[in-house]
C-alpha positions as CSV (number, residue, x, y, z in Angstrom):
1,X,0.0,0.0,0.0
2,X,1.3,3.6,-0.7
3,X,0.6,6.3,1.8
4,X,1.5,9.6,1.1
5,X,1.6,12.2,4.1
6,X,1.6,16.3,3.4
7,X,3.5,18.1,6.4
8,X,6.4,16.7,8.1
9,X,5.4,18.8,11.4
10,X,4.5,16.6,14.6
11,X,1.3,15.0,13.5
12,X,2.4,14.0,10.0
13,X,6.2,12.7,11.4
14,X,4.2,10.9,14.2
15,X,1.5,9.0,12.0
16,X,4.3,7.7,9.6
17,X,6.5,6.7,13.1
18,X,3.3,4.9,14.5
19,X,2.6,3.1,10.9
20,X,5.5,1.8,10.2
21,X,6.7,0.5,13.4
22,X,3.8,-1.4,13.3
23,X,3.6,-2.3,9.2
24,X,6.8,-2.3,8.4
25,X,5.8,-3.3,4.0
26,X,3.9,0.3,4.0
27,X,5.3,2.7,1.1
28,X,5.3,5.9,3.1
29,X,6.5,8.8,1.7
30,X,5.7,12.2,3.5
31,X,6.0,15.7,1.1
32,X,6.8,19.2,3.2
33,X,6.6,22.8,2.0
34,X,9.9,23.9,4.2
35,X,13.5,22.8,4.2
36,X,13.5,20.4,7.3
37,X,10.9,18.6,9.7
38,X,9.3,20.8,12.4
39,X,10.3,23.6,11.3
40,X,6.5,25.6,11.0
41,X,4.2,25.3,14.5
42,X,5.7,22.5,15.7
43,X,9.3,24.7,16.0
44,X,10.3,25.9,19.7
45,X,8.9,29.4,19.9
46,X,6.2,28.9,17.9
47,X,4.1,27.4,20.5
48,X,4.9,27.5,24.0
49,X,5.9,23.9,24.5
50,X,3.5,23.1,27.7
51,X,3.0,19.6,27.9
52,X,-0.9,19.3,28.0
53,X,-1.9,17.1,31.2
54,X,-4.4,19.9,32.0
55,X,-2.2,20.4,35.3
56,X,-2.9,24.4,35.0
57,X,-4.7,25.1,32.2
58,X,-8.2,26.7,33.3
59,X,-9.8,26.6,30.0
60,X,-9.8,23.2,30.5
61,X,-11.9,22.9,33.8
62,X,-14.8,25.3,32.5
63,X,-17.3,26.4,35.4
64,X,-20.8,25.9,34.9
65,X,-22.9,27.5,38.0
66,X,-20.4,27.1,40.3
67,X,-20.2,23.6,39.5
68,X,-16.2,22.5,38.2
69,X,-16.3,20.4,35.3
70,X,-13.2,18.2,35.1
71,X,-14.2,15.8,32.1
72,X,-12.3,17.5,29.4
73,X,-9.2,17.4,31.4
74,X,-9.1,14.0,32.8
75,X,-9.2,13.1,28.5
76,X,-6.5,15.8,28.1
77,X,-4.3,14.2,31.0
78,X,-4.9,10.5,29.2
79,X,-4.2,11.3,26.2
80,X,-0.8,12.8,27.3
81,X,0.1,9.9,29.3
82,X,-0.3,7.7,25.7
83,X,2.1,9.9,23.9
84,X,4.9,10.1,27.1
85,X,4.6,6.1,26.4
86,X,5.1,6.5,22.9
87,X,8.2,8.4,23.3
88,X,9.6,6.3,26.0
89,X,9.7,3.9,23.3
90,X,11.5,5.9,20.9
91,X,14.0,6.4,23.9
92,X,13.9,2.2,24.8
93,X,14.2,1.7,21.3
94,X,17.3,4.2,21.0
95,X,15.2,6.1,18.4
96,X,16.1,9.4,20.5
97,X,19.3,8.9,23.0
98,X,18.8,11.3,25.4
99,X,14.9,12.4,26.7
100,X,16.4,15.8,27.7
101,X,17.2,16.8,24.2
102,X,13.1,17.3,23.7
103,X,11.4,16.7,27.6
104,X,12.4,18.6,30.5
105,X,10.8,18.7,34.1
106,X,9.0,21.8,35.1
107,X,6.6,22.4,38.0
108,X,3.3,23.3,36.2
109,X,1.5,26.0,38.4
110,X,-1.9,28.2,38.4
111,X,-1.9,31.4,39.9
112,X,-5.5,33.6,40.6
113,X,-6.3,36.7,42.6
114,X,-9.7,37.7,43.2
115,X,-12.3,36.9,42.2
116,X,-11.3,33.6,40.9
117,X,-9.5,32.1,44.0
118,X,-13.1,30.3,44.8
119,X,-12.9,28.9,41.4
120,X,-9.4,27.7,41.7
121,X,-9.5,26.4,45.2
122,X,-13.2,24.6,44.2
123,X,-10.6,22.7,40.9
124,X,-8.4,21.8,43.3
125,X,-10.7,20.0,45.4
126,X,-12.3,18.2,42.5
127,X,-9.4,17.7,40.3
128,X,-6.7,16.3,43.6
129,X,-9.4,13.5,43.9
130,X,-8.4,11.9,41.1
131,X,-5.4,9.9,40.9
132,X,-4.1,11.5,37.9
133,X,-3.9,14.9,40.0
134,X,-3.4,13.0,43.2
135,X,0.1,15.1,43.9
136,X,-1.6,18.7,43.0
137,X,-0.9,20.9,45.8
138,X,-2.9,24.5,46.6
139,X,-1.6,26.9,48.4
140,X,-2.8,30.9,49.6
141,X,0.2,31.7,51.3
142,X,2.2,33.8,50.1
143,X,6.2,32.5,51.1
144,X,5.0,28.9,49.9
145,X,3.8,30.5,46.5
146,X,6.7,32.3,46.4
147,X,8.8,29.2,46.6
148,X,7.3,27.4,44.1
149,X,7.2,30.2,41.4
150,X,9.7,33.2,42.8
151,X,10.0,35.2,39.5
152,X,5.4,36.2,39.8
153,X,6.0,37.1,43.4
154,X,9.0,38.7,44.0
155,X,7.8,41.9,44.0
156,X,4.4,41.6,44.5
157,X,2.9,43.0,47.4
158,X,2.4,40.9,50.3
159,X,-1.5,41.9,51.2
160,X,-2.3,41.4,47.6
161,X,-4.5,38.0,48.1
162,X,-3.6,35.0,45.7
163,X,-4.1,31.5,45.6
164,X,-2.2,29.0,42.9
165,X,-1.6,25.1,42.4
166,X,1.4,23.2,41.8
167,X,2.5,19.9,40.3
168,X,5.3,18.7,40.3
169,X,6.1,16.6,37.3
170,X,5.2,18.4,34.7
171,X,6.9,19.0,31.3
172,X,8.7,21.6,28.9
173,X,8.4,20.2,25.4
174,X,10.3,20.7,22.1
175,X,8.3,19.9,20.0
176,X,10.7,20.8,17.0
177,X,13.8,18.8,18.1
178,X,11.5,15.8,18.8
179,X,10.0,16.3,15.5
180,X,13.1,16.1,13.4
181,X,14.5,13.3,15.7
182,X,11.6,11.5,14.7
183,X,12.1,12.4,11.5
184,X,15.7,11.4,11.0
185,X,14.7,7.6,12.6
186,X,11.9,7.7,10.3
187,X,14.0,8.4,7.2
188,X,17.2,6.1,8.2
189,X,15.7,3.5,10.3
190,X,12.4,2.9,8.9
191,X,12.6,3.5,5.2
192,X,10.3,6.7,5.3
193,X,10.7,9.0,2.3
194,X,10.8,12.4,2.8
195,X,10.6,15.5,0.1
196,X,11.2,18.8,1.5
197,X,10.5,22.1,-0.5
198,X,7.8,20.3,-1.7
199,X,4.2,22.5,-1.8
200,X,1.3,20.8,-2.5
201,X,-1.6,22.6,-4.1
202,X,-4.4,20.4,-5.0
203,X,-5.7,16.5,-4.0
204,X,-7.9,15.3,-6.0
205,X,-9.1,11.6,-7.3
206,X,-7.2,10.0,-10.4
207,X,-9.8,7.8,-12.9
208,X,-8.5,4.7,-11.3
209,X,-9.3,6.0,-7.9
210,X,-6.0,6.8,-6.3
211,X,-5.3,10.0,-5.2
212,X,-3.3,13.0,-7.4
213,X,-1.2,15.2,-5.5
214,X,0.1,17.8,-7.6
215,X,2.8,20.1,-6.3
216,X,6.0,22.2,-7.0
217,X,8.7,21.0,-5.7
218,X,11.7,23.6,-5.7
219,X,9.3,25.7,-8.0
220,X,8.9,22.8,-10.8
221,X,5.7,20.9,-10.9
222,X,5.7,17.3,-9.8
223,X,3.2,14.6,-9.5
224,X,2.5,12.0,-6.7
225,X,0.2,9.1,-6.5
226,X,-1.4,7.5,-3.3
227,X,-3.4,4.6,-1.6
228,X,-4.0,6.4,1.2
229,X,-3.4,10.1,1.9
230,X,-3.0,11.9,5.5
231,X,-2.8,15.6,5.1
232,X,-1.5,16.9,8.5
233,X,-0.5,20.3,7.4
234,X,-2.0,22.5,9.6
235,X,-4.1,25.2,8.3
236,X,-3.0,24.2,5.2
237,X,-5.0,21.3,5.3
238,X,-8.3,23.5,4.9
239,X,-7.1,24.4,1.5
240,X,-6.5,21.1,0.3
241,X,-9.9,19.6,2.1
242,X,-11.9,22.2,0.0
243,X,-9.9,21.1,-3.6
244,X,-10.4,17.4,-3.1
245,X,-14.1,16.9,-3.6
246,X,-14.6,15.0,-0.6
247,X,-19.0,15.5,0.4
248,X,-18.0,16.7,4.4
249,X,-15.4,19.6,3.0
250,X,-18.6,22.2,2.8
251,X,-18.8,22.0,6.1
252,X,-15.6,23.3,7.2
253,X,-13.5,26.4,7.3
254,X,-11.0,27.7,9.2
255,X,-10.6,31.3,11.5
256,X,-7.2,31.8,12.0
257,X,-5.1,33.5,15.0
258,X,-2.1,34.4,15.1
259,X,0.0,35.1,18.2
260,X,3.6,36.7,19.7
261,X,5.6,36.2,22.9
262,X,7.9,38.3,25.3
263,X,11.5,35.7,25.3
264,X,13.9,36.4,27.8
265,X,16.8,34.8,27.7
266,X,18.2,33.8,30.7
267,X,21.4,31.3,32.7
268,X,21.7,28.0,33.8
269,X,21.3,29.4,37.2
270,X,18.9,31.4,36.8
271,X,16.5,29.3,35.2
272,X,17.3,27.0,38.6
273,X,15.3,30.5,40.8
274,X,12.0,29.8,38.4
275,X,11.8,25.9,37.1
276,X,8.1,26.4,35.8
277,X,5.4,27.4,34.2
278,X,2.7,28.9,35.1
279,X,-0.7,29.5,33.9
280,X,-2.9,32.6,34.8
281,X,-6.9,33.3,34.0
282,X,-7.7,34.9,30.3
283,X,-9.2,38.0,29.4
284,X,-13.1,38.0,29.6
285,X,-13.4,37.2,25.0
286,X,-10.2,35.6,24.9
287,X,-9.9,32.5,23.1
288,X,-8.3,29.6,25.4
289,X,-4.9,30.1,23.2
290,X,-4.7,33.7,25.1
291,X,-4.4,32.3,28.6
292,X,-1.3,34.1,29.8
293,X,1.9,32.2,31.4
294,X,5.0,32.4,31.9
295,X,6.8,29.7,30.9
296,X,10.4,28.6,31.4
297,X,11.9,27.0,27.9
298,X,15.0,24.7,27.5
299,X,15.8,24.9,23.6
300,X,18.9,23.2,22.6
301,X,20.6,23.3,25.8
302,X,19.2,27.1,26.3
303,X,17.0,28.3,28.9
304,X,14.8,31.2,28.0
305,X,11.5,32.9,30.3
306,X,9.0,33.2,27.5
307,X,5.5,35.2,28.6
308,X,1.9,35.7,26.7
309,X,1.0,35.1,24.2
310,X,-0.3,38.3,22.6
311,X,-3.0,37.0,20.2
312,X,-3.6,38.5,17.2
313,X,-5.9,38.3,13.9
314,X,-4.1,37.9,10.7
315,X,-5.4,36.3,7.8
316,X,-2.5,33.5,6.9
317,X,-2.7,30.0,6.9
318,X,0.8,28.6,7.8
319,X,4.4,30.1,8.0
320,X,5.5,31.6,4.3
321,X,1.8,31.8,3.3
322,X,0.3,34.7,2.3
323,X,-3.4,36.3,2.8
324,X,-4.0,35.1,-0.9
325,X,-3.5,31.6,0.2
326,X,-6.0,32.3,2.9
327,X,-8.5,34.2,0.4
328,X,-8.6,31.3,-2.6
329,X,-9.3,28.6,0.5
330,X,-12.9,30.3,0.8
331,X,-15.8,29.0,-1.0
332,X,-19.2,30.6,-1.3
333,X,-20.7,28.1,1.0
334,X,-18.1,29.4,3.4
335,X,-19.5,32.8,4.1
336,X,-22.4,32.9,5.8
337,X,-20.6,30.6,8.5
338,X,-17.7,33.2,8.2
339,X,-20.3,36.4,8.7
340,X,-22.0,33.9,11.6
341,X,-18.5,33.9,13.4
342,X,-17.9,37.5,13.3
343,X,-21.4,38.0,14.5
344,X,-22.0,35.8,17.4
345,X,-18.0,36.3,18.1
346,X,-18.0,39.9,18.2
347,X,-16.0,40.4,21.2
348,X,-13.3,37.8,20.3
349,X,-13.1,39.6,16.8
350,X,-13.0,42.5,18.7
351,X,-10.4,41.4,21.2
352,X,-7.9,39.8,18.5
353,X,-8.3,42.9,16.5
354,X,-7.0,45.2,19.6
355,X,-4.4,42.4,20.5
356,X,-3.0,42.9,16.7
357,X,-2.1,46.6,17.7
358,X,-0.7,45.9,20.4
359,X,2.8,47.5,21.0
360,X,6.0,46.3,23.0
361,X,5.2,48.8,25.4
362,X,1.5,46.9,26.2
363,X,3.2,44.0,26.3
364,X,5.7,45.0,29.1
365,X,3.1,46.3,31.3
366,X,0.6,43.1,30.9
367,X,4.5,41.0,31.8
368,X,4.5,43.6,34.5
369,X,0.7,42.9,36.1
370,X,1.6,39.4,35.8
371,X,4.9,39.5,37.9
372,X,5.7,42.7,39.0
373,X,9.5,43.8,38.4
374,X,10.2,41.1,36.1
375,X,9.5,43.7,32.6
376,X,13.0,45.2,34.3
377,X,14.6,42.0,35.4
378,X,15.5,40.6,31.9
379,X,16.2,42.0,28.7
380,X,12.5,41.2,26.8
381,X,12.3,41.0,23.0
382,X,8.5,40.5,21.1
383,X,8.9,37.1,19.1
384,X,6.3,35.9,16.8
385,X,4.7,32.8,17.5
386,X,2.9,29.8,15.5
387,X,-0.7,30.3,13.3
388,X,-3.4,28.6,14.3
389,X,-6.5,28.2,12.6
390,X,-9.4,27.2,14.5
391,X,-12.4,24.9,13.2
392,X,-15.6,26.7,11.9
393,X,-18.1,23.8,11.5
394,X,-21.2,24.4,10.3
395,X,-20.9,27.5,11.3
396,X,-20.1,27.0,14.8
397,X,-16.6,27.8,15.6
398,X,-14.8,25.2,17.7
399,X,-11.9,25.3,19.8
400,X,-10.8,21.6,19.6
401,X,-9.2,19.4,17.3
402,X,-11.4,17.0,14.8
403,X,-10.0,13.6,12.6
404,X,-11.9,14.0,9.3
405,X,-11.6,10.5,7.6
406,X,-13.4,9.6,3.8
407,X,-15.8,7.3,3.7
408,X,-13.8,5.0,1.8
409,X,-10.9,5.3,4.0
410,X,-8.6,6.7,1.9
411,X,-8.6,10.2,2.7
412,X,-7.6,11.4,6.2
413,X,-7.2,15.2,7.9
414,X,-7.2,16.8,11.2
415,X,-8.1,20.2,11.6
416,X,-7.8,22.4,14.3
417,X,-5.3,23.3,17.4
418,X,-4.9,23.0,20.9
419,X,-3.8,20.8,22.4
420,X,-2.3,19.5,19.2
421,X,1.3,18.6,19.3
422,X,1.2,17.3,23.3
423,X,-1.7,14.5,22.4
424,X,-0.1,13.8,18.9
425,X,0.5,10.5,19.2
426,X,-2.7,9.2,20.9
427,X,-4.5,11.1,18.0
428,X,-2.2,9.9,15.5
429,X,-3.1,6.6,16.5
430,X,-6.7,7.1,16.4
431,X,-6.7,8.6,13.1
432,X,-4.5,5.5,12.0
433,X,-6.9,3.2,13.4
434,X,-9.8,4.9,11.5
435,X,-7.7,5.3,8.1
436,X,-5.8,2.1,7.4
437,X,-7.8,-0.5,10.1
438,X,-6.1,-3.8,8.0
439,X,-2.9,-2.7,9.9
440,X,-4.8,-3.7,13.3
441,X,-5.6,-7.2,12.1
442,X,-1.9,-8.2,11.9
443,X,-0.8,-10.2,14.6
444,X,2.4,-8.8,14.6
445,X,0.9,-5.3,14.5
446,X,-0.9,-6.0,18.0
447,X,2.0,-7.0,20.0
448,X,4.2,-4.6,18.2
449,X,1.2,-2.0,19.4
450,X,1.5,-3.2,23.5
451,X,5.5,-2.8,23.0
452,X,5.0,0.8,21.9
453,X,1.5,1.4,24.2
454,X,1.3,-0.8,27.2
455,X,-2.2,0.9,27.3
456,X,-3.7,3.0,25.2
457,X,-7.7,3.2,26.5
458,X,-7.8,6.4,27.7
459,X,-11.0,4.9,29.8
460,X,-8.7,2.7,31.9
461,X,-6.3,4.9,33.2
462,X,-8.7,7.2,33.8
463,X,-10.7,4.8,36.2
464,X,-7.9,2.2,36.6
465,X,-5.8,4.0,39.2
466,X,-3.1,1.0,39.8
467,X,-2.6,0.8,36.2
468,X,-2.0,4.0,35.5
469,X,-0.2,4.6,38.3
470,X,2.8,1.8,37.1
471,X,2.9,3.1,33.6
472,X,3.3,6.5,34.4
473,X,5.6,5.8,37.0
474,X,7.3,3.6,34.6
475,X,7.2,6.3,31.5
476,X,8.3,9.0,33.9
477,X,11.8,7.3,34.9
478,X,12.8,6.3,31.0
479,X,11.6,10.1,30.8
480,X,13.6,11.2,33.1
481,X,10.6,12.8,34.8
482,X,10.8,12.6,39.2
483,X,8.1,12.8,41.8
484,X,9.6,14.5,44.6
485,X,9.9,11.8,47.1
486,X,9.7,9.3,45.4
């Protein structure tokens, strides 16, 4: 079987890892736009590198009358634990040789003032029940905060009231150095073929009923046939989706943000004072990409305090697109769903307009409210971070992420964003298991499946708290990941 893959960012790298560790005879060949793996969202600063186990993240415990609901982030915390097995196995499997050149430890933290130290200290109560939060600690003094994250308290006056949560083991991801580690194994180790500079502008079906991928490939056209196709590109998968004929595209389109940083860069010993990253409450409007933190980064043996992001509205798809990329991906059908959005969206519309005007000056100051003195502390610099473009289906705009898969099972997609590359390769998986099913009839396939998952059902680590409890524990030493204590 030939499977073709467009984007060699974590998704696309991830599914043809997964497919050919456990079908070796696959033809995989995987075509990307830029010069190397990784290199568009899935790149360092452009996302913020947060492992997603909903430790901090309030957007993912949503409040309903007063009532916490923790569903979403139990899935979240799950479907992390699946993909810190999958790269232990890469590290067993000497795939990657050293965890620390992608995953480093960080205390993940919340931090609230009023009015929302009710709301925090009512998710702590709910969320440290469970035994994947079982070590979250909450805290309102102000010396033990101050321990855990020195660099938002430093300065902060002492009678200002705040509440935050810690864990401990959380994670600072690259997501771009595990990408092209990934990629290299893929390419030397597993026969994958990879094409960069290779942009492909339009799927469609062949007579015989293979897939036609045309593309220019160092600006000369050039022609590829497929099987199967998996088009993990991003927003630039909404383009292609709406050129390849499929019945579900009209139902899709895509509103994307952008976003910036403040980086910092900062010592070895100074990233020692602040080994964390913590996560603060969004702006009333605010999509849940514009949570602020402040976010200690370890990129290439580096350390670096990066803080926002700064959202912003601009009309581009992917890195080196342009709006007229953007523009021709709109179809008729699109636009009343388009025209919903900005209606029944005004104030985010509204707020990522403002945020787009924002100056380095605003950006200091909201650094500033955040954790007082540290705008002076380090020498800040605006950075521009990834695009995202967000799901509008049926013209309802969604904040998740959705596998889009062809009837005939030829044709698979994900759209959408966060949490994206920290749940890759449980969605990967997923979207493999729906796409090419034959693989999962192999014998061979199954065991070579509980080598690389010992489990995979995010149902039974989520009520199965002895079994989660020894993988993770088990994932979090090849990881080198400690519980203090333990």
């Amino acid at each position: 079987m030939n499977v073709i893959i467009i984007g060699a960012g974590i998704m696309g790298t991830t599914f043809a890892t997964l497919a050919k560790e456990m079908a070796p005879d696959l033809d995989i060949t995987i075509l990307e736009r830029l010069g190397s793996a990784g290199a568009g969202n899935s790149s360092a600063f452009w996302n913020a590198g947060t492992g997603h186990e909903a430790n901090c993240e309030l957007n993912y415990t949503p409040v309903d009358e007063e009532v916490i609901s923790v569903e979403k982030a139990l899935k979240i915390h799950a479907q992390f634990n699946v993909a810190k097995q999958f790269w232990a196995y890469l590290i067993r499997k000497g795939a990657i040789k050293d965890p620390k050149t992608f995953i480093n430890q960080t205390k993940h933290c919340t931090i609230v003032s009023e009015p929302a130290i009710e709301e925090l200290r009512l998710r702590f109560k709910e969320m440290s029940a469970h035994h994947f939060f079982e070590h979250m600690r909450y805290s309102e003094d102000f010396d033990e905060i101050k321990s855990w994250i020195p660099y938002t308290m430093e300065e902060r006056p002492r009678h200002e009231k705040m509440a935050a949560t810690v864990i401990e083991t959380g994670t600072d991801v690259n997501f771009g150095a595990l990408t092209e580690r990934m990629a290299a194994h893929a390419a030397q180790k597993l026969g994958v073929q990879i094409e960069y500079g290779t942009h492909v502008k339009r799927v469609h079906r062949s007579p015989t009923g293979r897939w036609l991928i045309e593309a220019r490939k160092n600006g000369a056209p050039v022609q590829h046939r497929a099987d199967v196709l998996f088009v993990g590109a991003g927003g630039g998968a909404f383009p292609l989706l709406k050129k390849s004929h499929l019945p579900f595209r009209s139902r899709f389109a895509g509103f994307p943000v952008g976003g910036r940083f403040l980086r910092a860069e900062i010592s070895e010993e100074q990233a020692k004072d602040y080994r964390a990253k913590t996560y603060g409450k969004a702006k009333v409007g605010a999509p849940p990409m514009s949570v602020p933190h402040l976010d200690l980064r370890v990129v290439d043996g580096r350390h670096y305090l990066l803080f926002g992001p700064f959202a912003s509205f601009k009309p581009v798809l992917e890195k080196g697109r342009g709006f007229f990329d953007y523009l021709s991906s709109i179809r008729l059908h699109d636009i009343p769903g388009l025209l919903n959005v900005a209606l029944e969206h005004f104030p985010l519309v509204k707020y990522l307009v403002s945020e787009t005007f924002k100056g380095e000056k605003s950006m200091l100051e909201e650094l500033e409210s955040f954790a007082p003195g540290l705008s002076k502390k380090f020498d800040w610099k605006p950075i521009e971070a990834g695009q995202r473009v967000q799901i509008i289906k049926d013209g309802d705009l969604q904040m998740g992420t959705e596998i889009l898969v062809s009837s005939d099972k030829t044709y698979g997609t994900l759209l959408g964003a966060s949490p994206g590359a920290s749940v890759s390769p449980e969605v990967m998986l997923r979207c493999l298991e729906q796409l090419i099913p034959s693989i999962f009839s192999n014998e061979d396939a199954q065991k070579k499946k509980r080598e690389i998952f010992p489990e995979d059902d995010l149902n039974t680590l989520i009520r199965d708290p002895d079994r989660y409890r020894k993988i993770r524990d088990e994932v979090n030493r090849q990881l080198g990941i400690v519980q203090s204590g333990a």
